[in-house]
Structure formats: C-alpha cells, structure tokens
LUMPANU-384642 format. One line per 8 residues: number of its first residue (from 1); their letters; for each residue x, y, z of C-alpha. Coordinates in pm, 1 decimal. Last residue first. Layout:
BEGIN
NUM	A	X/Y/Z; ...
end
This chain:
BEGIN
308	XXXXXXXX	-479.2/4941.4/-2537.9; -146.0/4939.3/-2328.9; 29.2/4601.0/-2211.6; -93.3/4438.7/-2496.2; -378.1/4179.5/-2508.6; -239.5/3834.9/-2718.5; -438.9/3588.9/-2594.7; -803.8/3718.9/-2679.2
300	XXXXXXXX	-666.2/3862.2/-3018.5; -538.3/3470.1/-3122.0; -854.7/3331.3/-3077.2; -1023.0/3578.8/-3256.9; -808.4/3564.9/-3509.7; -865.1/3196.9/-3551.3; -738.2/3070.6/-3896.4; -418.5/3190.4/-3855.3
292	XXXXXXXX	-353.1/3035.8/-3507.5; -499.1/2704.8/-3608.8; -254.9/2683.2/-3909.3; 35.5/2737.2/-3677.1; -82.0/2457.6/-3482.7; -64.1/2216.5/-3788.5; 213.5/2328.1/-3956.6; 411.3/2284.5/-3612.7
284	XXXXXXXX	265.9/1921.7/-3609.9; 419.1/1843.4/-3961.6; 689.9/2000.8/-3877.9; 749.2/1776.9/-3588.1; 689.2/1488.2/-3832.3; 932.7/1542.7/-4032.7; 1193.9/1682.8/-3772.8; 1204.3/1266.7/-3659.3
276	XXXXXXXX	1025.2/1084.8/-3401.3; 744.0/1330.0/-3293.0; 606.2/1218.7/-2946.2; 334.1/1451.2/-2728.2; 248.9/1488.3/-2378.1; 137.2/1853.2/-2469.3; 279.1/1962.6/-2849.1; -52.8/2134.8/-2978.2
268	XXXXXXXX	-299.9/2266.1/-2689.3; -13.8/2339.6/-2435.0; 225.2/2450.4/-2704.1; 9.9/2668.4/-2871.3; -132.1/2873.0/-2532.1; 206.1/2905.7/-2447.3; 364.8/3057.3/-2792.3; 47.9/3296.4/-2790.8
260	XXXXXXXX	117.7/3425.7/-2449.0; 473.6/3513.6/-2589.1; 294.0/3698.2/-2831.0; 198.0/3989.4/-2640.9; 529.3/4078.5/-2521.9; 602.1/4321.3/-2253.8; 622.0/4018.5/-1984.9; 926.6/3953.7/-2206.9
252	XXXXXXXX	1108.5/4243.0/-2041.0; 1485.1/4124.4/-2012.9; 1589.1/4431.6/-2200.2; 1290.9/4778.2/-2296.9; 1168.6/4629.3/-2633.0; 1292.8/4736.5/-2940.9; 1064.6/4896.3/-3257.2; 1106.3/4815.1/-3593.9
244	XXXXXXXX	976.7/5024.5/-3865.1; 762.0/4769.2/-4074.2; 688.5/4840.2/-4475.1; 958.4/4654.7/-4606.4; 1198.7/4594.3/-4294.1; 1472.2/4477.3/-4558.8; 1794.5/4376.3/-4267.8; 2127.2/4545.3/-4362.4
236	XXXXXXXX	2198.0/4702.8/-4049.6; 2120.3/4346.9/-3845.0; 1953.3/4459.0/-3563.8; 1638.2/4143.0/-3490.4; 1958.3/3924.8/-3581.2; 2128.5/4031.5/-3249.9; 1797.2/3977.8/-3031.7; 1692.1/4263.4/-2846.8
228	XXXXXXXX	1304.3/4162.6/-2818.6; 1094.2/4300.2/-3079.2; 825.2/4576.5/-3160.5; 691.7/4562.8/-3526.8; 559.7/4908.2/-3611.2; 319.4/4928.5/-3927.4; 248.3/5296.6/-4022.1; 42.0/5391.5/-4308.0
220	XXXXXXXX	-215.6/5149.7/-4189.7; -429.6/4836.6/-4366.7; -141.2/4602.7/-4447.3; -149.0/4329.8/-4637.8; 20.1/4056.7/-4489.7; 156.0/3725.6/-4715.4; 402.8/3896.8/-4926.4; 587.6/4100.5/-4678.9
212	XXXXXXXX	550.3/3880.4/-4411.4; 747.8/3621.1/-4658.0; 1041.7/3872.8/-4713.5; 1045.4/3934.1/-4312.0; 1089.5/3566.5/-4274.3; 1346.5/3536.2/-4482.4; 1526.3/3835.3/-4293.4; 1518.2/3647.4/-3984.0
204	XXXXXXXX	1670.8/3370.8/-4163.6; 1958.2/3559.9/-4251.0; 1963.7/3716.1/-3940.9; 1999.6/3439.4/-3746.7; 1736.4/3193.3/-3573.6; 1769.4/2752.6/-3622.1; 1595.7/2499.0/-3821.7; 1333.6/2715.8/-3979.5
196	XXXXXXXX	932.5/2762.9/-3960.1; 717.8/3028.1/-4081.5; 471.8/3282.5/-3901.1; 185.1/3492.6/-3918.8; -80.9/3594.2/-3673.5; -362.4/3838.8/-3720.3; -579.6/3883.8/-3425.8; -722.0/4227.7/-3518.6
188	XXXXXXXX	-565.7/4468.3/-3232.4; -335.5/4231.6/-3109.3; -121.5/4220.0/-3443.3; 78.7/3898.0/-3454.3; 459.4/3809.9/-3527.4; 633.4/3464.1/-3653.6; 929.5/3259.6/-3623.3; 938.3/2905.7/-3536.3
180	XXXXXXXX	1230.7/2680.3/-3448.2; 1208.2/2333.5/-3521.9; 1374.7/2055.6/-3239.0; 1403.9/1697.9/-3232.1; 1652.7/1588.0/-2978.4; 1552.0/1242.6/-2925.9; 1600.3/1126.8/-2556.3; 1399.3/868.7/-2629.8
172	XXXXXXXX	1066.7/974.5/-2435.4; 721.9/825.1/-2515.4; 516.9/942.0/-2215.0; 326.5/723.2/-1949.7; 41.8/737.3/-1703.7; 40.4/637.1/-1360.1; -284.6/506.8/-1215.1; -335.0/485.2/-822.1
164	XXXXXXXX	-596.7/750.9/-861.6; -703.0/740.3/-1275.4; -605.5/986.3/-1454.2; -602.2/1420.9/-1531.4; -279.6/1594.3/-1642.3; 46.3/1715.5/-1611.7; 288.8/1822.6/-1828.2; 585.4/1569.5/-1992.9
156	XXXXXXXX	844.4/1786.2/-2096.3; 887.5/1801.9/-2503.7; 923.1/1520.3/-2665.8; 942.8/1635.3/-3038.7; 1041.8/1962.5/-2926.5; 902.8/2329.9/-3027.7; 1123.3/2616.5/-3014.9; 1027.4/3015.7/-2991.3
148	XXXXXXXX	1068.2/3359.3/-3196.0; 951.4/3699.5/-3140.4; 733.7/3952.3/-3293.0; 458.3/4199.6/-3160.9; 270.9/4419.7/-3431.6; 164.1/4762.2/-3348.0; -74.7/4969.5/-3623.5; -50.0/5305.3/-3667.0
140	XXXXXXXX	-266.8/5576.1/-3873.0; -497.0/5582.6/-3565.5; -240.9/5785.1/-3359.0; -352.6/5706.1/-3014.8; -207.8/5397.7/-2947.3; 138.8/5500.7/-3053.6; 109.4/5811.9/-2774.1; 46.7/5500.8/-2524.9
132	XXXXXXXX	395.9/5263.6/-2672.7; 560.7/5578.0/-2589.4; 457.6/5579.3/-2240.2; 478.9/5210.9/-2215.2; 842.1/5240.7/-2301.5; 966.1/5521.8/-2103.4; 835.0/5314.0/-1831.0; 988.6/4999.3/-1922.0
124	XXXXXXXX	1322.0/5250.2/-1960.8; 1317.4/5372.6/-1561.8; 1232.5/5007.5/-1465.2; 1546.1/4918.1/-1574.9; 1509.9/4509.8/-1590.5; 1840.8/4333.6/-1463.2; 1655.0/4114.7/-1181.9; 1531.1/3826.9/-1453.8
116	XXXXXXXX	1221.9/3644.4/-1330.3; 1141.4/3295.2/-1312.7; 812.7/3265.4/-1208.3; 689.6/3124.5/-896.9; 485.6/2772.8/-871.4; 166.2/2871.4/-704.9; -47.7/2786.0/-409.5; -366.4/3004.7/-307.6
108	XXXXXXXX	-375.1/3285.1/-67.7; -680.4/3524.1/-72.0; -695.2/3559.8/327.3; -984.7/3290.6/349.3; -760.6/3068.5/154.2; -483.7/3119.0/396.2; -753.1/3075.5/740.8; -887.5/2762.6/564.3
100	XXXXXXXX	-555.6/2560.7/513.6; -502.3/2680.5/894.2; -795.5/2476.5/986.5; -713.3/2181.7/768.1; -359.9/2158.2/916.2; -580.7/2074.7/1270.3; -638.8/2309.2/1555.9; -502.5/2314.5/1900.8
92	XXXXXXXX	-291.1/2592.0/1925.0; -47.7/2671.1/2160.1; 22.3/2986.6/2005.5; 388.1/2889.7/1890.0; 345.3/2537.1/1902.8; 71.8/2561.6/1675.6; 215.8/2856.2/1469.1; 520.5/2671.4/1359.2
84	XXXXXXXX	399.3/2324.8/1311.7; 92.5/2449.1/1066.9; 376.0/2713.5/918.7; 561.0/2378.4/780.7; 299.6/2209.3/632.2; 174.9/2512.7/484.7; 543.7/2582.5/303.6; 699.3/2855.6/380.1
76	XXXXXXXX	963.9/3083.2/263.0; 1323.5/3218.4/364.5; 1296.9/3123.3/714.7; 1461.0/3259.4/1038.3; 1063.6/3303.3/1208.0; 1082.7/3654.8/1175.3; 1189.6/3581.9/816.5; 887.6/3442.6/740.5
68	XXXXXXXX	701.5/3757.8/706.2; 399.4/3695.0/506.3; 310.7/3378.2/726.7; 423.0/3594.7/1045.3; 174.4/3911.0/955.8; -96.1/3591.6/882.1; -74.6/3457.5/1228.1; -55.0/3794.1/1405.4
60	XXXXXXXX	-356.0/3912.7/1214.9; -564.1/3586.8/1306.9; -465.9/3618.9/1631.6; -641.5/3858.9/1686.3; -937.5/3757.0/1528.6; -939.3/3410.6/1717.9; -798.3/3104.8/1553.9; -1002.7/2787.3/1747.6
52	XXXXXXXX	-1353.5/2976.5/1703.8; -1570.2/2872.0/1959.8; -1836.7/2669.5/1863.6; -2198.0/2783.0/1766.8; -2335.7/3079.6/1922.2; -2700.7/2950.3/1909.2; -2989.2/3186.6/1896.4; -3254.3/3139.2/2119.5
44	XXXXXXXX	-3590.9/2977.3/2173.9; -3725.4/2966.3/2454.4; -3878.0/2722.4/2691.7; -3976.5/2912.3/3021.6; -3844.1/3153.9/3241.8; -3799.2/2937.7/3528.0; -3574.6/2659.9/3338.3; -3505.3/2400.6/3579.6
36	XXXXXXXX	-3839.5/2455.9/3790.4; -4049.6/2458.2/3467.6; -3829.1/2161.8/3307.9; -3929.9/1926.3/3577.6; -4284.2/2038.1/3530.2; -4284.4/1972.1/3198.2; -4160.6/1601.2/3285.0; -4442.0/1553.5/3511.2
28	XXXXXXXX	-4713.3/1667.0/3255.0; -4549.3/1462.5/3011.3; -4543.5/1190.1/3291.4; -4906.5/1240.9/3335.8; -5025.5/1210.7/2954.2; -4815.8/912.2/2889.1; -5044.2/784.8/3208.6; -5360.4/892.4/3068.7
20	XXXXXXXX	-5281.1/777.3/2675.6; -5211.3/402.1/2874.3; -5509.9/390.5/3068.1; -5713.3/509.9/2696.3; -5596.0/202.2/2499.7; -5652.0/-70.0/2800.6; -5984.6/77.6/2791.5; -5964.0/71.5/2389.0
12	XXXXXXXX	-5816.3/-296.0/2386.2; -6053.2/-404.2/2656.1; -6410.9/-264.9/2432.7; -6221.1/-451.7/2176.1; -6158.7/-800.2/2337.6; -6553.7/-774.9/2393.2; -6673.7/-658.9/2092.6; -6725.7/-1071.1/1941.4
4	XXXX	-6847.1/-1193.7/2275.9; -7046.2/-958.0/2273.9; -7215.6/-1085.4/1937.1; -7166.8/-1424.2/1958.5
end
C-alpha cells in the first residue's frame, strides 16, 4: 500500500524534472539566438522616445506666424483655424491637440480682449503717475479714488458651473431696474464709502460729498480724492470739505483703483440675479455695500493703486 501510495509521485517529480530540463534547453537555445543577433550583449540603454512631430525649428517659424497673422492675410486667429493653416503649410501630420500644447507651452492661454479707448495721451498718464509718486511720499497725504457705477435688477446672465447636457436658467423680463451708486475708497487702509441715488449730477454728487463729510474722519492734513472727468465731478460751486480733488489723465480708467472694487461687487452680489422692482435692488445694493465697509481688508487687496 505503501509504494503503491509514492508511486504516482516519484512519476510526477520525474515527469517534473524532464520538463524543468527541456524549459532549461530552449532558454539556453533562445539566449543563444540573441547572442548571434545582438553580439555585444543585452544592454541596457536609454530610449529616445518618439520623434517629435513639431521640430525646434519649426517651432519658431510656427509661433513667429501665430503672432504675425498678417503674413498669412488674417487679422487674428483662432486655434482651429492656425491647426489648418500650419498643417498644410508644413505638411504636418499632428493632431489640434498637438498644436494646443505647443501655444500653452509658449505661455499662450485664451482670453476675451478688453475694450480699450485709443484717445489716451500717454504724455499726460505719465505726468500723472509722476505726480501721483511725489503724493506718495509726503506722509501728511492721503489718496482716495472715487467714481460712480450702475447695478441692474437682471443684469447679464454670467457664466457658471452645471451639469453637462444641463442648461440653466435666468429670470429676465426685460425690467429696467437700475440704482446708481456713488462712493470712493482709500487703498492704503481699505476704507470704502458710498450712497445710492437714481441717477449722477452734480447735485447729487454734492450730496454725496456732504455725507463723506460726516461719515469719514480723516486721519491726514491732506485728503486728495482723484476722479474721472465727469461734468458733475467740476461743478465750480461743488463743497469739497476737506478733499482737494484731483482729475484723472481722460479715458484712463485702468488708473482707478475702485473700478476693481465695482467688479469684484457685482460678481459676488448681483451675479445671475432677479430684483423686480428698485425696492428690492436697493435692498441688494445695501447689502453689498455693507460688505465693502465692513471688510477693509477686503476692499485694500482689490483696490492696489497704480503707484504705492
């Protein structure tokens, strides 16, 4: 019972060790395939990887024409259209995703251009930041920005985050519900003040310098309020109180500290939103404004001036 018991093992491990043998020899043969094929051995080297589709040179060439599209009879491009231009123009065989990759790689990213006015004197915007520099220095003077914008009760729908194959909806009437908001802000501490009205003159603009009046104290000697060129902002009979105004160079918003103030209000405060009557518009505008004035630090981060 006993053998007969071993028996099927003692074949399973001969069986077992023919079968290691002749794995062993074709190994051996294989190896020695490879030893005549490859002479010097099996080494290990460093791949190239694939060939680059865009080479260097052309790389320059391709990007020269992207920022010159006038060679090519254009005023601008878009990617889809440079992808058709330089592949039949090089003979390229490269997908859109490839060229994608060379304009990012260059620093170019897709934006929406600004408007921009062409009547700026850049002789007086730099006559401007000089003197707004010698300002600076003299610590008994403190700049405050001022300027005026308009908030809507359905303002133009912005976009924003949903669900793919999702489309999301705005309430829009074609209500004209609009409140006008005047106020100013000192960069250097953060503080903001402003009121609402129902439209901008001089009158009003002078009701809103009476209220500065009472509601900022002022910690300098000197308290220059630097405004756009608005007719009511040069009214000879306007009650500065203790501002000296100061005009901007014309058509130079950019100058402005406080028009990044207006933006960052309306996209956290009246984004997407529906007001059906001035009521509760104001109510919204009383709202945002409050936020401002209660977060000078929020409001100092936005408004940095052209010269510190």
């Amino acid at each position: 019972m006993s053998c007969h018991h071993h028996a099927p093992c003692r074949l399973i491990e001969s069986a077992g060790d023919e079968d290691s043998r002749a794995i062993g020899q074709r190994n051996k043969e294989d190896y020695r395939g490879l030893q005549r094929l490859c002479p010097d051995g099996l080494v290990a080297k460093k791949r190239t990887g694939r060939t680059p589709l865009i080479t260097g040179k052309q790389k320059e060439e391709i990007i020269e024409e992207f920022e010159e599209p006038g060679q090519a009879q254009r005023t601008f491009w878009t990617a889809s259209a440079f992808y058709g231009h330089i592949t039949e123009k090089y003979g390229l065989e490269c997908s859109y995703t490839t060229v994608l990759r060379l304009l990012h790689e260059k620093g170019y990213v897709l934006k929406v251009p600004k408007p921009w006015p062409d009547r700026q004197d850049e002789l007086l915007r730099e006559e401007f930041t000089d003197r707004l520099r010698k300002l600076v220095e003299v610590p008994e003077v403190e700049l405050w920005y001022g300027d005026e914008t308009g908030v809507e009760g359905e303002p133009r729908p912005r976009r924003g985050w949903t669900i793919k194959g999702t489309r999301p909806k705005v309430v829009h009437n074609g209500d004209h519900v609009r409140v006008n908001i005047l106020g100013c802000v000192c960069p250097r501490t953060g503080e903001f003040f402003a009121i609402e009205a129902s439209h901008c003159d001089a009158d009003v603009f002078q009701a809103f310098l009476d209220e500065a009046a009472k509601t900022i104290a002022p910690n300098n000697r000197r308290n220059i309020l630097i405004l756009d060129n608005a007719s009511w902002h040069k009214r000879k009979s306007l009650d500065w109180h203790f501002f000296e105004p100061l005009y901007l160079p014309p058509y130079s918003p950019d100058f402005n500290p406080i028009e990044r103030v207006w933006l960052i209000m309306k996209a956290e405060h009246f984004t997407n939103i529906h007001c059906k009557n001035t009521a509760a518009l104001i109510e919204r505008a009383d709202h945002a404004l409050l936020d401002l004035m209660n977060n000078p630090s929020k409001v100092a981060s936005a408004a940095t001036p052209i010269v510190t």
